[in-house]
N, C-alpha and C positions, 0 to 999 in steps of 0.2 A: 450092577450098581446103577441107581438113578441118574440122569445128572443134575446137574446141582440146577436151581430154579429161583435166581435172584429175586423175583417179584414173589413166589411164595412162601422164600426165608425171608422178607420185608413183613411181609400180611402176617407171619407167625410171629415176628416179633411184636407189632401191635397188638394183638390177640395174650402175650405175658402180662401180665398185672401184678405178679410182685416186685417187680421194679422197673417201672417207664421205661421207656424208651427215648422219650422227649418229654419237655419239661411244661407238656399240657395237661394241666392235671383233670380233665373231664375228658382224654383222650378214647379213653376204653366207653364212657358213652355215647362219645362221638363214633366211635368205630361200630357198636354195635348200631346205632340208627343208622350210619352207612350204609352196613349190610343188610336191612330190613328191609330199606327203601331201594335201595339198588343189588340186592344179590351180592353170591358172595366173590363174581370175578368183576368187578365195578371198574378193573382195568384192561378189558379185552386189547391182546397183543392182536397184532396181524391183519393186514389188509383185509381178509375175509371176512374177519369178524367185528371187523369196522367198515364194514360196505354202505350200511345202509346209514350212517352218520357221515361218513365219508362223501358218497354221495347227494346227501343234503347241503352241507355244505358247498361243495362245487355248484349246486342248481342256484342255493341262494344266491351267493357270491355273482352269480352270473343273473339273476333277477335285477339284486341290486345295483348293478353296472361295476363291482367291484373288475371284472374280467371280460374279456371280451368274448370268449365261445367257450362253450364247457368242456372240460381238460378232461380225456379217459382218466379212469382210476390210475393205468399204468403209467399213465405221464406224471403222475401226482410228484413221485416218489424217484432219488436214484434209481439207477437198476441194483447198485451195489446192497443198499436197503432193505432190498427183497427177499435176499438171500437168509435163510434162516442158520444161525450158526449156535451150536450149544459147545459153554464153556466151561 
């Protein structure tokens, strides 16, 4: 058995049209322009796959004097964070 995939039982719920989910009624084509324009995992989990966002972020941040020297990816985050756990 799989395990269960909170963010993909979310996406499949928006994806139901005979009865909303919330009470946006242009929700279903808001969702489908969503995923035209950004693909259909628009919420990438995980450090990896938020690297290169990630690290823009920290450069700007440090451009703009928001920070003072730019933070490894692994200092970003807990350590606790990191840890991948499926529930």
């Amino acid at each position: 058995m799989a395990p269960f995939n909170r963010r993909e039982s979310t996406c499949d719920a928006f994806r139901q049209t005979a009865a909303l989910k919330v009470t946006l009624p242009w929700v279903t084509a808001e969702w489908e322009r969503t995923t035209q324009m950004m693909g259909q995992d628009y919420w990438p989990y995980g450090i990896a796959r938020n690297q290169a966002t990630l690290t823009a972020a920290v450069q700007y941040s440090y451009e703009q004097g928001l920070i003072s020297r730019l933070i490894p990816m692994e200092a970003l985050f807990a350590e606790s964070t990191l840890e991948r756990f499926i529930v």
